[in-house]
PLY file of the C-alpha trace (Angstrom):
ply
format ascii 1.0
element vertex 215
property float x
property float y
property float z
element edge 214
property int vertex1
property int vertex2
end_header
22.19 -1.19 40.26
23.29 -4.57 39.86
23.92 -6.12 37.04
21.91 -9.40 37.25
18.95 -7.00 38.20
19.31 -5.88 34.53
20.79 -9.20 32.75
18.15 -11.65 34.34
14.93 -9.44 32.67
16.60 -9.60 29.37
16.99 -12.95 29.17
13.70 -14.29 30.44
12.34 -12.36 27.98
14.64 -13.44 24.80
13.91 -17.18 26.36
10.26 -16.36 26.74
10.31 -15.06 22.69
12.20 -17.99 21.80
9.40 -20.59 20.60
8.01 -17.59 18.46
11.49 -16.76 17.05
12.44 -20.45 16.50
8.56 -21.32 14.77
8.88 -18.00 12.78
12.41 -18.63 11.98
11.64 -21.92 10.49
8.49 -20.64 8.54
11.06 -17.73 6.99
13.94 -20.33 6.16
11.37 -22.69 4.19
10.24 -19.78 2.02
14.07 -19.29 1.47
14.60 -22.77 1.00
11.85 -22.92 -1.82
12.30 -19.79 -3.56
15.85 -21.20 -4.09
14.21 -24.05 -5.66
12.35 -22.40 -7.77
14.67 -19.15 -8.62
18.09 -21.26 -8.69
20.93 -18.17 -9.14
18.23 -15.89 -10.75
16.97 -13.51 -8.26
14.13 -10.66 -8.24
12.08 -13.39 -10.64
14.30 -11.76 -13.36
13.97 -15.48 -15.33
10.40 -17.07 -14.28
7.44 -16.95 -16.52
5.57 -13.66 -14.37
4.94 -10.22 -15.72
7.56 -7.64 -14.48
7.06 -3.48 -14.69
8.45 -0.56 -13.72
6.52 2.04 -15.48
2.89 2.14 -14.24
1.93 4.06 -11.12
1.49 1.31 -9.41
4.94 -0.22 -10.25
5.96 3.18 -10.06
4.93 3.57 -6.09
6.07 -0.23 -5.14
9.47 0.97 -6.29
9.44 4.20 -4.45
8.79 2.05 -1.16
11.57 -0.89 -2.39
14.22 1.31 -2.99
13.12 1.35 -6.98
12.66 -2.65 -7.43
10.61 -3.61 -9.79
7.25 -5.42 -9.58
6.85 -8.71 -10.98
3.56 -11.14 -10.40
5.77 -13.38 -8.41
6.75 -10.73 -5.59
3.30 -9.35 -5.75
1.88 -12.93 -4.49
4.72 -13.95 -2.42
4.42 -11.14 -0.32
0.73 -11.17 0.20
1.02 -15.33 1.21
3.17 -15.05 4.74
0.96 -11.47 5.49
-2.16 -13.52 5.49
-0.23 -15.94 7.59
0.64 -13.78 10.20
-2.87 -12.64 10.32
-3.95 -16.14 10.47
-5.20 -15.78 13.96
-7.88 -13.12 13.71
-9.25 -15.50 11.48
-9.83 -18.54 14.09
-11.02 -16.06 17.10
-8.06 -13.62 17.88
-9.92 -10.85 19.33
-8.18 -7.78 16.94
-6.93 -4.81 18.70
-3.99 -1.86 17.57
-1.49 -3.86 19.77
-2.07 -6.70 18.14
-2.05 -5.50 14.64
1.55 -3.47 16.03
2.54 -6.75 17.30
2.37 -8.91 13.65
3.25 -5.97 11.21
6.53 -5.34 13.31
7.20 -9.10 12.93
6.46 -9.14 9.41
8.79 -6.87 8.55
11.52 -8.20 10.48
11.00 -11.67 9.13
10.81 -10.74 5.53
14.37 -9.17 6.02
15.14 -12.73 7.35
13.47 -14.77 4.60
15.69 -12.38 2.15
18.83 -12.80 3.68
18.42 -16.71 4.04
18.01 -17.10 0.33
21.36 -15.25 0.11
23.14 -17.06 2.63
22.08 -20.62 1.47
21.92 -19.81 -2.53
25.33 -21.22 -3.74
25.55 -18.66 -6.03
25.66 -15.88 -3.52
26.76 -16.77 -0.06
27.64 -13.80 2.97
30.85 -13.27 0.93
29.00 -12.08 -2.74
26.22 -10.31 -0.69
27.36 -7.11 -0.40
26.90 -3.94 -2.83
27.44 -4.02 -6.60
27.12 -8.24 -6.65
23.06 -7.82 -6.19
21.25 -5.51 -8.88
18.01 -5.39 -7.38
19.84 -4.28 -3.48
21.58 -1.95 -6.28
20.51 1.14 -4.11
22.33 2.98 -1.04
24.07 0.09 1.54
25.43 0.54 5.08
27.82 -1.35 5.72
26.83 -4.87 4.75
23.05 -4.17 5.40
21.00 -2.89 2.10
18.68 0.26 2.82
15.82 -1.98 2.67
16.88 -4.27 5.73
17.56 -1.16 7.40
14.14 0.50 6.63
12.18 -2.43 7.72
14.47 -3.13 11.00
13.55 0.61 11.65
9.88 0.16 10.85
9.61 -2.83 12.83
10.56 -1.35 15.86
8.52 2.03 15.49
5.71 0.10 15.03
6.53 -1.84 18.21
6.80 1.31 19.65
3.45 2.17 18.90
2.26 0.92 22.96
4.36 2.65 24.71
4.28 5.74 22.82
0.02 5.76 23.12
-0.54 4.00 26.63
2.87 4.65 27.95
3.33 -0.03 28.05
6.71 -1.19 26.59
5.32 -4.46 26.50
5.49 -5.07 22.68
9.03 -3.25 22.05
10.36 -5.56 24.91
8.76 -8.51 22.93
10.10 -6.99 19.68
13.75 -6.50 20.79
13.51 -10.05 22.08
12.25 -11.66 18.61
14.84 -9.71 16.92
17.42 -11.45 19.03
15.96 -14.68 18.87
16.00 -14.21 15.34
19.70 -13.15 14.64
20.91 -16.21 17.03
19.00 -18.25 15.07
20.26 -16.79 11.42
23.90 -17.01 13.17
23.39 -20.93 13.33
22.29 -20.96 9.95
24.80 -19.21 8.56
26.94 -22.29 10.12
25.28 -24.93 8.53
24.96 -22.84 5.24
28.09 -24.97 3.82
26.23 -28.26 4.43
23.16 -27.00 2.25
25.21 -25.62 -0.43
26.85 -29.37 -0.69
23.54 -30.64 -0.79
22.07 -29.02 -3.56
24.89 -29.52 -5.63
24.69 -32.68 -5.23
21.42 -33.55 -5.72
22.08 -31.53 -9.18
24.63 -33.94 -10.30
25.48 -34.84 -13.55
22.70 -38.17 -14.39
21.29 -37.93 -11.27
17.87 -36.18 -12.87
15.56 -39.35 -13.44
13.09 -37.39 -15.23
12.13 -39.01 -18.53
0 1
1 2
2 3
3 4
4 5
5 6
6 7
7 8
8 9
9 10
10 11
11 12
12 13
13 14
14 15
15 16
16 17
17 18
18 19
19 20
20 21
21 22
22 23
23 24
24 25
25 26
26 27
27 28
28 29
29 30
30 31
31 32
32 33
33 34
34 35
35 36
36 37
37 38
38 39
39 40
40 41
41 42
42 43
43 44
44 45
45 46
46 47
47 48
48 49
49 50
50 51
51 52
52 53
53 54
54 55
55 56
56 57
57 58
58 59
59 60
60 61
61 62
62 63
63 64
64 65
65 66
66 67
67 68
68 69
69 70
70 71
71 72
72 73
73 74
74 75
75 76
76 77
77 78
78 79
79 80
80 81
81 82
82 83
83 84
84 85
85 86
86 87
87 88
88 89
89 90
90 91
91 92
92 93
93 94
94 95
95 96
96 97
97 98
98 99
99 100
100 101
101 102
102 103
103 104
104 105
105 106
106 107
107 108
108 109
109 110
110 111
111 112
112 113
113 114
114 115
115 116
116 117
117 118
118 119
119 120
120 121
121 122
122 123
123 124
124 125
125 126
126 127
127 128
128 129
129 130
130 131
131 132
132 133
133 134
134 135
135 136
136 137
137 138
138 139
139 140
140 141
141 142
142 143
143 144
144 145
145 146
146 147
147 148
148 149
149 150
150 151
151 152
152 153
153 154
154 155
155 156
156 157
157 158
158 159
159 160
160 161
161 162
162 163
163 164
164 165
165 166
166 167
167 168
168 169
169 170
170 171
171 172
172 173
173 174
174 175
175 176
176 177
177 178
178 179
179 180
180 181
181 182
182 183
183 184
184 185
185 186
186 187
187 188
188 189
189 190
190 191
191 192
192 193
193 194
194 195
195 196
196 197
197 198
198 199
199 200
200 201
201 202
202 203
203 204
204 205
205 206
206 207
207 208
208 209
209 210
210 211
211 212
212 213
213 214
């Protein structure tokens, strides 16, 4: 076989998922962007004014599927807001099928591991070189490598899910999409990670010392 027969597929198809990466992208980098607004160095809500429990069963099973995070009121909303997004669609005419449900639920859970992993990479307090294991109590659980279970669940999940076509009608259409939007998604987090310093520069200074006009 040769290899441009192979190459040229792959990248018609990461340049075809690109707009949908780059729109998604954005959409996961302003949640970041705002939750580091409004959570500054405190993460998992720990500080904000929201209820927080780990004892009820229904704390109880939300920490069984996070790897034994608590729930807060915050997290319970924020993760409910960008899954009615993504489902935004079917509400304006998208005719609903088991592909197309396949198709958003494998990109929500890819792009909540990329909303989380902004926040880290822009947060000044944190950065790629504090997020690793033992710096971040609530990714206190089982790491590998520098990847928290809980990425690695959801990068797993995504692509089962994705899977889902090809594994019922025998069409890889969706996991070829998938792989393609995951792609599209690391490139893009790569070129973030690159302009990280220039954010963290930014904040700080728009934190500095009188600059608050606030009465």
């Amino acid at each position: 076989m040769n290899p441009s027969d192979l190459i040229f597929p792959v990248l018609q198809s990461f340049l075809a998922a690109l707009p949908r990466s780059a729109f998604l992208f954005a959409f996961a980098l302003l949640f970041a962007l705002v939750e580091i607004e409004i959570e500054g160095a405190d993460g998992w809500a720990i500080n904000l004014p929201t209820w927080y429990r780990r004892k009820p069963g229904y704390a109880r099973l939300f920490g069984l599927v996070m790897s034994g995070k608590p729930l807060t009121g915050y997290h319970a909303v924020m993760f409910l807001i960008p899954l009615c997004a993504f489902h935004m669609g079917l509400a304006f005419g998208q005719a609903w099928s088991l592909g197309v449900e396949a198709r958003i639920i494998s990109a929500y859970l890819l792009w909540n591991v990329t909303w989380d992993f902004l926040w880290f990479l822009l947060n000044p307090t944190y950065g790629w070189r504090r997020f690793r294991r033992g710096q971040i109590w609530w990714h206190s659980k089982r790491w590998i490598g520098r990847m928290p279970i809980d990425y690695f669940n959801a990068i797993v999940g995504s692509f089962l899910i994705a899977a889902l076509p090809l594994l019922l009608h025998g069409r890889h259409w969706l996991l070829r999409e998938h792989a393609a939007f995951v792609a599209g998604m690391a490139v893009l987090t790569a070129l973030c990670a690159l302009a990280a310093p220039l954010y963290r520069r930014w904040y700080h200074y728009m934190r500095r010392a009188g600059a608050d006009e606030r009465p």
